[in-house]
C-alpha positions in Angstrom: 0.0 0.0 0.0 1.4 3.3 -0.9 2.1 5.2 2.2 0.8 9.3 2.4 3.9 10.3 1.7 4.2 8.3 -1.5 1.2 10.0 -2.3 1.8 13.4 -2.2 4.7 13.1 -3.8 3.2 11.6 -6.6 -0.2 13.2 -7.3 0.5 17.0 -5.3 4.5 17.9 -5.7 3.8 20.7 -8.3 6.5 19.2 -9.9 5.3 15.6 -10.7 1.2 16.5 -10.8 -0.1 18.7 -13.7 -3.5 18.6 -11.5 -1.6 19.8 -8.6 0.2 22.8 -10.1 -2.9 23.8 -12.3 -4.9 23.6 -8.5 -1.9 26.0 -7.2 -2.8 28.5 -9.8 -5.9 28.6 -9.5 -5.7 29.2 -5.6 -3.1 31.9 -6.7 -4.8 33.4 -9.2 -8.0 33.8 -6.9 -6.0 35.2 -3.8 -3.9 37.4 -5.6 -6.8 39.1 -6.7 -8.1 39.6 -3.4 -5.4 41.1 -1.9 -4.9 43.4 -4.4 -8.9 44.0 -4.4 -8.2 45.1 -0.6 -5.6 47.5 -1.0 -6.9 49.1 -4.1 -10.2 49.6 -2.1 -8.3 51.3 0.7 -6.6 53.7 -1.8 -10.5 54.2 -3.6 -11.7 54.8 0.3 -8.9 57.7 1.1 -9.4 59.0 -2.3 -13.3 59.1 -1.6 -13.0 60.8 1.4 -10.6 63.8 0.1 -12.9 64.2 -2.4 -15.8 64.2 -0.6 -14.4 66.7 2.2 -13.4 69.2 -1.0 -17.5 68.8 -1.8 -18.6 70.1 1.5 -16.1 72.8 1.5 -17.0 73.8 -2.3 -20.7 73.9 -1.0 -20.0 75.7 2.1 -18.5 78.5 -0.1 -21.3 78.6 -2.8 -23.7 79.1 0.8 -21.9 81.8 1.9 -21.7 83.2 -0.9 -25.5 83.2 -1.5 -26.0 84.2 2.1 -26.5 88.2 1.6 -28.8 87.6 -1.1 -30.6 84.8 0.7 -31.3 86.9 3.8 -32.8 90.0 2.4 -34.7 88.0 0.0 -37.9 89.1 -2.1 -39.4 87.7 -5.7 -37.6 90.9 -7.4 -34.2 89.2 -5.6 -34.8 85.9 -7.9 -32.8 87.3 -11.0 -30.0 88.3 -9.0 -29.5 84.9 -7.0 -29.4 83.4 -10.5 -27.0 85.4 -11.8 -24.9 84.6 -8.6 -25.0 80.7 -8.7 -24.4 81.3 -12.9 -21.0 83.1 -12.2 -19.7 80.5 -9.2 -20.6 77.1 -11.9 -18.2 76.0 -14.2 -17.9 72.3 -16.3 -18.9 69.7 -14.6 -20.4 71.6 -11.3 -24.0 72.0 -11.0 -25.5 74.1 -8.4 -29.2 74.4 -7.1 -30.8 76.5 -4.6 -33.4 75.3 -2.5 -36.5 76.7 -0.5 -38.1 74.5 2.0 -41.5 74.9 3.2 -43.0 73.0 6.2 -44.3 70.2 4.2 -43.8 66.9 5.3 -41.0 64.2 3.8 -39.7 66.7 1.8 -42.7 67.5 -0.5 -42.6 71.5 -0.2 -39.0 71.8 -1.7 -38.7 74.3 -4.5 -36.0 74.9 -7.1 -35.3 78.7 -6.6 -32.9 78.8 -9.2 -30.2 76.4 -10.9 -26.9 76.5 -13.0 -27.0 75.0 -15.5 -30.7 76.4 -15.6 -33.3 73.9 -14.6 -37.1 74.2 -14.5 -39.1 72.8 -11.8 -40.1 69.5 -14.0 -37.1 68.6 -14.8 -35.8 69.0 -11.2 -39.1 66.3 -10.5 -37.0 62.9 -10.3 -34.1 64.9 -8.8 -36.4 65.4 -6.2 -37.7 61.9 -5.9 -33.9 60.3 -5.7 -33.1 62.7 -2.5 -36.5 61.6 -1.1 -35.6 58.3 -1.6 -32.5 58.8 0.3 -33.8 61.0 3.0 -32.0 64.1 2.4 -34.7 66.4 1.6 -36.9 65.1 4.9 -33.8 65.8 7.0 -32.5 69.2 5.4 -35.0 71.0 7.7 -33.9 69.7 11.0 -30.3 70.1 10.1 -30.8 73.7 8.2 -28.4 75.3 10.0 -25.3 72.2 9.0 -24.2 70.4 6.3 -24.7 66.5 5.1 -22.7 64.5 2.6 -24.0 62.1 0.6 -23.2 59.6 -2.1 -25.7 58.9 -4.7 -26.0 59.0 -8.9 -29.0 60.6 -9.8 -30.5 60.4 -13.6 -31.1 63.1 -15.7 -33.7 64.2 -18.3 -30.5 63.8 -20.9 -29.8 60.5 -19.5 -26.5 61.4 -18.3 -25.7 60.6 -14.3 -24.8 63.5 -11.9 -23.0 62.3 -8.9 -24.5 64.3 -5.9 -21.6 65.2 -3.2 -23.0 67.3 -0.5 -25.6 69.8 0.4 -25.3 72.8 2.5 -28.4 74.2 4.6 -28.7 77.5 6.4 -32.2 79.3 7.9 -33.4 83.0 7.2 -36.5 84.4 7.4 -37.8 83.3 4.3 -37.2 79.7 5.4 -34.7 76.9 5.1 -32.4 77.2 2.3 -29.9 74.5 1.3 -27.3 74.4 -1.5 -27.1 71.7 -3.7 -24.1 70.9 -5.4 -23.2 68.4 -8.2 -20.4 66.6 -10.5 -21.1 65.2 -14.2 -16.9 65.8 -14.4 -15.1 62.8 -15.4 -12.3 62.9 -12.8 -15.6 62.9 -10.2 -17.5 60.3 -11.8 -14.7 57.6 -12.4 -14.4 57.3 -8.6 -16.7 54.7 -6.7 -18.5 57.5 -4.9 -22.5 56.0 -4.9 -21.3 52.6 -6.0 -19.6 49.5 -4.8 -15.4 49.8 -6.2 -15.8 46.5 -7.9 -17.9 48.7 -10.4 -15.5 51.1 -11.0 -13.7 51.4 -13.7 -10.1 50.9 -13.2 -11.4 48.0 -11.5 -13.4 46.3 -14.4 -10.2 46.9 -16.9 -8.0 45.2 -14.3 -10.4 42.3 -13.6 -10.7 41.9 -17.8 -6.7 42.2 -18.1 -5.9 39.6 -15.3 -8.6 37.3 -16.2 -7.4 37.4 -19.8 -4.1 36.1 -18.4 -5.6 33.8 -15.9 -7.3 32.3 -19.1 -3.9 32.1 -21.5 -2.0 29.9 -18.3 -5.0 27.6 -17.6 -5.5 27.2 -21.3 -1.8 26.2 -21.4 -2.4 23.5 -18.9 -5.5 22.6 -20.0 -4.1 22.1 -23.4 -0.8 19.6 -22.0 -3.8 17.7 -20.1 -6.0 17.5 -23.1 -3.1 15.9 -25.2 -2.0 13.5 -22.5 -5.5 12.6 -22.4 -5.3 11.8 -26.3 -2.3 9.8 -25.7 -4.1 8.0 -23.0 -7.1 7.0 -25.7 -4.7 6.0 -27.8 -2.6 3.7 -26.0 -6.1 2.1 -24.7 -7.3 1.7 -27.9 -4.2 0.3 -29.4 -4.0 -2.1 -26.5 -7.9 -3.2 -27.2 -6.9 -3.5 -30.9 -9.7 -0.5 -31.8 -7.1 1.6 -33.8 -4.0 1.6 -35.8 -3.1 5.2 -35.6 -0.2 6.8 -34.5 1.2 9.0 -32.1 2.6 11.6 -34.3 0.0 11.9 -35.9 -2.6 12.3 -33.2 -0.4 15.2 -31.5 -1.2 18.8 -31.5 2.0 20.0 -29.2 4.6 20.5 -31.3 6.7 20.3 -28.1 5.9 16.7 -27.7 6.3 15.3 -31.2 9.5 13.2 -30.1 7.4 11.8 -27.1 5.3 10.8 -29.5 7.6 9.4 -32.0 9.2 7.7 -29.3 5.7 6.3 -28.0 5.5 4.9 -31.9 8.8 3.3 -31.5 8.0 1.8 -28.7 5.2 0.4 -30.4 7.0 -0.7 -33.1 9.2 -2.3 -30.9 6.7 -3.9 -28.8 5.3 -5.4 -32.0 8.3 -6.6 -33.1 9.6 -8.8 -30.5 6.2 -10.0 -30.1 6.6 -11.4 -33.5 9.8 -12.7 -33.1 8.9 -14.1 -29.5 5.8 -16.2 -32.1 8.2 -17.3 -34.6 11.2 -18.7 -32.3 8.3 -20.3 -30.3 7.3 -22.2 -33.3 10.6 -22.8 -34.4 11.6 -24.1 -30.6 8.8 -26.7 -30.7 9.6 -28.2 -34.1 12.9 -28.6 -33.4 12.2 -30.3 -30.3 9.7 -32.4 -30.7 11.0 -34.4 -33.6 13.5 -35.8 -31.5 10.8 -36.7 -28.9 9.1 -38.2 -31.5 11.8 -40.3 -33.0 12.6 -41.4 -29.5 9.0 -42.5 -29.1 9.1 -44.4 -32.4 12.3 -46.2 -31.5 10.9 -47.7 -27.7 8.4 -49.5 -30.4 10.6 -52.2 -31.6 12.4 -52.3 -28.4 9.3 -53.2 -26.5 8.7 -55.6 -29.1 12.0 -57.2 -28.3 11.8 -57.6 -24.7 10.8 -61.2 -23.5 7.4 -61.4 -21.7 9.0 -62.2 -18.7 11.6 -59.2 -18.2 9.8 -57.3 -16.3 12.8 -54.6 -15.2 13.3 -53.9 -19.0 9.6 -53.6 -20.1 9.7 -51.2 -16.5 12.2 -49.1 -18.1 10.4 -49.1 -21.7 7.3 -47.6 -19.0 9.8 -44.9 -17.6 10.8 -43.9 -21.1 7.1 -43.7 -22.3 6.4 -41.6 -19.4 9.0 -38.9 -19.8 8.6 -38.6 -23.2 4.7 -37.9 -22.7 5.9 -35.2 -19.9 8.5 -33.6 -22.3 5.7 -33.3 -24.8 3.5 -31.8 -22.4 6.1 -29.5 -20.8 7.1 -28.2 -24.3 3.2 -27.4 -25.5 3.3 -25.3 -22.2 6.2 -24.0 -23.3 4.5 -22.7 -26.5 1.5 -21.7 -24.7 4.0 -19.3 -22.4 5.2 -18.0 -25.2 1.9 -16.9 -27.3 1.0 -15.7 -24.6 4.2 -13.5 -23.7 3.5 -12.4 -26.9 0.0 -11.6 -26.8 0.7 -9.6 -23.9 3.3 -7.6 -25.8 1.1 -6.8 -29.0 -2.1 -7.9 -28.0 -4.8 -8.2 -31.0 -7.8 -7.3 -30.3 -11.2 -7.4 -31.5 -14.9 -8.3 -30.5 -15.2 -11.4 -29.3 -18.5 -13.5 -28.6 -18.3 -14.9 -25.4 -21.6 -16.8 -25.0 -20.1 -18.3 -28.3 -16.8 -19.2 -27.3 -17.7 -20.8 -23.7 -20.5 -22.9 -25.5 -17.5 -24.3 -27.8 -15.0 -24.7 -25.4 -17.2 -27.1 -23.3 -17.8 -29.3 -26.4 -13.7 -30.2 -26.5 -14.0 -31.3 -22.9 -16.9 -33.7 -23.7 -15.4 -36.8 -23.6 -13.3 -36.1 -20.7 -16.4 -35.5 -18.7 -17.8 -38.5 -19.6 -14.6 -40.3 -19.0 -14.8 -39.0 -15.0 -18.5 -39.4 -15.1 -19.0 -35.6 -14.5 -21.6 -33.4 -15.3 -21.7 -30.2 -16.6 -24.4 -27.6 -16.1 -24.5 -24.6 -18.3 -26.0 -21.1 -18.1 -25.3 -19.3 -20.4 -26.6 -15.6 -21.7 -27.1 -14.9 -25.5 -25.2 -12.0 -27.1 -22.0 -11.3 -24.9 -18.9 -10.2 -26.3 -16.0 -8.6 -25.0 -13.1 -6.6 -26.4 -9.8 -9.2 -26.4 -8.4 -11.6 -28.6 -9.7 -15.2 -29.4 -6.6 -17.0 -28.4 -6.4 -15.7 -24.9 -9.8 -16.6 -23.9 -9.7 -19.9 -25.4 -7.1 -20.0 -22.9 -8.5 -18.5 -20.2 -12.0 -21.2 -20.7 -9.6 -24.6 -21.3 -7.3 -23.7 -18.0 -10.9 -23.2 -16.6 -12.6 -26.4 -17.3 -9.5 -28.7 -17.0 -8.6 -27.5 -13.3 -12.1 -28.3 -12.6 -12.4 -31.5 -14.3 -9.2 -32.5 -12.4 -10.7 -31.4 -8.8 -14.2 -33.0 -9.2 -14.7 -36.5 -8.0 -17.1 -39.0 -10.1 -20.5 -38.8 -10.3 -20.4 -34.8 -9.4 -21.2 -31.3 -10.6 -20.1 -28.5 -12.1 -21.6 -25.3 -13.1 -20.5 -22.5 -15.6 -22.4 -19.6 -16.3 -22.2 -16.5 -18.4 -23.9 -13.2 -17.7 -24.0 -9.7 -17.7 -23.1 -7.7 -14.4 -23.3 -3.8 -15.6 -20.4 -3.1 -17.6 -19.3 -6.3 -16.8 -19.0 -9.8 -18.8 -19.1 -12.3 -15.7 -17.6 -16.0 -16.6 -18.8 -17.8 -13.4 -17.2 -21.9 -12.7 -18.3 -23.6 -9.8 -16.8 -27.4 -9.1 -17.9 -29.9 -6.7 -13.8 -30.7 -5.5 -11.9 -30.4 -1.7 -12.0 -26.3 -1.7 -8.9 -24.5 -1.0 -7.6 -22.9 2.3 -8.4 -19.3 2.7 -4.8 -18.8 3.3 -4.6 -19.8 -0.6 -6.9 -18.2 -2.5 -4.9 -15.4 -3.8 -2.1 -17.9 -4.0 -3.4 -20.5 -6.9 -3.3 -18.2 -9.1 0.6 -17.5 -8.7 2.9 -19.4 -10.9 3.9 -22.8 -10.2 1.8 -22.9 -7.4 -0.6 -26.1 -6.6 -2.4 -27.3 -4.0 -3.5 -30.8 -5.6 -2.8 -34.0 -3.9 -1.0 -36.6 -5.1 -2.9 -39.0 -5.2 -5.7 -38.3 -7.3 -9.4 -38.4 -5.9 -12.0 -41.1 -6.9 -12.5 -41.6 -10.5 -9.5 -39.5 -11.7 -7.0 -42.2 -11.7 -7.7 -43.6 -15.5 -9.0 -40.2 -16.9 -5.8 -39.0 -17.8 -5.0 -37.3 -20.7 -2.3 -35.3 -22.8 -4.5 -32.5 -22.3 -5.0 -32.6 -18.4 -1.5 -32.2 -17.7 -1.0 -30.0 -14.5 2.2 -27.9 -13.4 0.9 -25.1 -11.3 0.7 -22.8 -14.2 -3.0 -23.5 -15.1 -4.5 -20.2 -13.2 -2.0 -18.1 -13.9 -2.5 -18.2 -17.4 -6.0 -17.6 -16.2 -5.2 -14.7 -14.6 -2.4 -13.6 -16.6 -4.7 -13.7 -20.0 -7.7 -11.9 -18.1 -5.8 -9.0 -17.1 -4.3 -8.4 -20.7 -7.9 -8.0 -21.9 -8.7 -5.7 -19.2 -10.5 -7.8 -16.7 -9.8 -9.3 -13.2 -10.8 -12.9 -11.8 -11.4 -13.9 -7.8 -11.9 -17.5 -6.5 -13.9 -18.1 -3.6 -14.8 -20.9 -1.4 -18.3 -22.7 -2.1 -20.4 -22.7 1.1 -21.5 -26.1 0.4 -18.0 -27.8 -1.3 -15.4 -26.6 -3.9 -14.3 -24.0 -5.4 -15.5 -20.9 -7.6 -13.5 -19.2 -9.9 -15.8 -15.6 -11.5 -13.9 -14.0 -14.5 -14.9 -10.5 -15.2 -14.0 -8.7 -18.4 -15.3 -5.3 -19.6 -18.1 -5.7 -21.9 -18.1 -4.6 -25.6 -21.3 -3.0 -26.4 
């Protein structure tokens, strides 16, 4: 079991994990932000502040100012105050003069006079923003003070005013209060009446840094995407469901030797799997024409001994014996071999299942009936798998002969075939001794065997060239299983022997 440490280092060093430094990026890429979100709203605060404080003052001034003509003021005195609050405006500064009446919530407020000029109408939603925000209700409790505020107010032209303060003082006429207002750019580009994210240095930041937070992730994102294609690949090269290349699937021209070296390897791969084949094939010719001549010359010999040399006609026996466990050792051999090879350029293609298992029990029928055994089958229609022909065949014969060789006459064994969600389930159930807990993971290691020496009831005259056993029987199993993808268990029966369940991927 890899240990935590094992772990880290190979899934979240930033160095080894593509996941882990993309993850790191991200986490930087969102806190750097925030920090700099922070500070850059501090700066926006004391900016605010300074600029709200020269507001006040400015409508302060504009007050006093207006004061002598506010406190001696008449109708015929209505011309003049215009005149005055036209010659203290400039760009961007808006001024209004205000009469309040005792009206409730601010209703009795009048627009005395304005610069740039402004009728009562189109002062109207003016009015109804600063009721909205309270001012107007408060000005005559505070007439003789002055209020800031933040707020954007529409206009008739569609154009915002931002609205900085408002000075109030109290003659005889009534309250009076000063507004004063900014449509100036260097006023409206703070976030005075807004939240900063809205502001405009802001949103060119956020679309610059995103923009660069997009190109890096991209960059990973694109390495990920093409080790993912190489991943496809290699899987469907393995499960024989395409002959392209590496080259030519890659995008990156920065990995185009990986991938020419991931197509040598291939090559490679492919090649000594051949060769592995053809010196196989070779090997076994070459040796079994001496076994054979061998066995062809203990024929005249046995001929030649007398009926009653027994010691000689013994030896013939011995002779017979190891030449039939030569054989046997050298078809295993072969069997290794194909099967090192299948491993190492494994062809694959769709492979019936229910088909194949069905087959594979007719070559074993006569060997059932030898061992009086019987066979009970279950098997699903229509179940095919991705692999290759040659390494199931193996995986059914190693099957049914280590079951045949466990079972004792006149018993039972079941094979079934179905579907288990994704999976192709090849299910063998004998009726033999079992095998220790302690073994289960064992018998399917090579050379390993639990099986007696002597054999059990009925087995004794059953046996074949075929049921030959050296330990190597479930490996193959297992071995042959796991090339095509799959994974097989064996388990106790609760009643008596032993069940082996193959499961391969299904191919739908």
């Amino acid at each position: 079991m890899a240990l935590p440490s094992d772990m880290f280092r190979r899934f979240l060093s930033p160095g080894r994990s593509i996941a882990a430094s993309l993850a790191i990026l991200l986490i930087a890429c969102s806190a750097v932000p925030l920090i700099l979100y922070v500070q850059f709203r501090k700066a926006d605060d004391d900016k605010k502040t300074i600029v709200l404080r020269a507001a006040q003052q400015q409508a302060a001034l504009v007050m006093n100012g207006l004061r002598p003509l506010i406190d001696q003021f008449n109708p015929q005195a209505v011309s003049l105050v215009a005149d005055a609050i036209k010659a203290m405006a400039n760009d961007g500064l808006t001024i209004r003069l205000l009469l309040h009446t005792d009206e409730p919530e601010g209703e009795g407020v009048f627009l005395v006079a304005a610069a740039p000029g402004e009728t009562q109408a189109a002062f109207e939603p003016v009015k109804v923003k600063l009721n909205e925000l309270g001012l107007l209700s408060r000005a005559p409790q505070t007439c003789d003070g002055s209020a800031p505020i933040e707020a954007r107010i529409g206009t008739e032209a569609g154009t915002n005013e931002l609205l900085f303060a408002i000075a109030s003082m109290r003659t005889a006429a009534g309250c009076w209060s000063v507004l004063t207002s900014w449509t100036a750019a260097a006023y409206l580009e703070t976030s005075i009446g807004r939240p900063y994210w809205q502001s405009g240095e802001m949103r060119m930041a956020a679309l610059v840094y995103g923009g660069l937070t997009a190109l890096v992730v991209g960059l990973f994102a694109s390495v990920w995407l093409q080790l993912r294609r190489f991943q496809r690949l290699a899987y469907d090269l393995r499960a024989g469901r395409s002959d392209s290349s590496f080259e030519s699937l890659n995008r990156m021209p920065e990995l185009s030797g990986v991938a020419r070296e991931f197509d040598r390897l291939i090559g490679g791969l492919r090649s000594s799997a051949e060769l592995i084949r053809h010196v196989a094939e070779e090997n076994i010719h070459a040796l079994k024409t001496p076994v054979a001549t061998i066995g062809q010359l203990v024929v005249p010999l046995r001929q030649a001994v007398p009926d009653g040399d027994a010691r000689s006609k013994d030896a013939l026996d011995g002779i017979n014996r190891s030449l039939d466990k030569i054989d046997r050792i050298l078809s295993a051999g072969r069997r290794m071999d194909w099967m090192i090879a299948d491993l190492l350029d494994p062809t694959r293609q769709r492979v019936n299942v229910s088909d194949l298992v069905n087959e594979s029990v007719v070559d074993y029928e006569d060997e059932l009936e030898l061992g009086d055994i019987r066979l009970e089958r279950d098997v699903a229609p229509g179940i095919h798998v991705r692999g290759a022909e040659r390494l199931f065949e193996a995986i059914m014969g190693n099957l049914i002969e280590n079951a045949i060789s466990f079972s004792p006459a006149g018993s039972l064994i079941r094979l079934a075939v179905r579907r288990d969600g994704s999976k192709a389930e090849i299910v063998i159930e004998d009726s033999g001794p079992g095998v220790p807990e302690a073994d289960l993971e064992r018998i399917f290691e090579q050379n390993f065997s639990r099986r007696p020496e002597a054999p059990a009831s009925g087995l004794a005259n059953r046996s074949t060239p075929r049921t030959h056993h050296f330990g190597m029987g479930l490996w193959f199993v297992r071995r042959n299983t796991e090339a095509m993808g799959g994974a097989v268990r064996a388990e106790n029966v609760a009643s008596n022997g032993l069940r082996v369940t193959v499961s391969l991927p299904l191919d739908r």
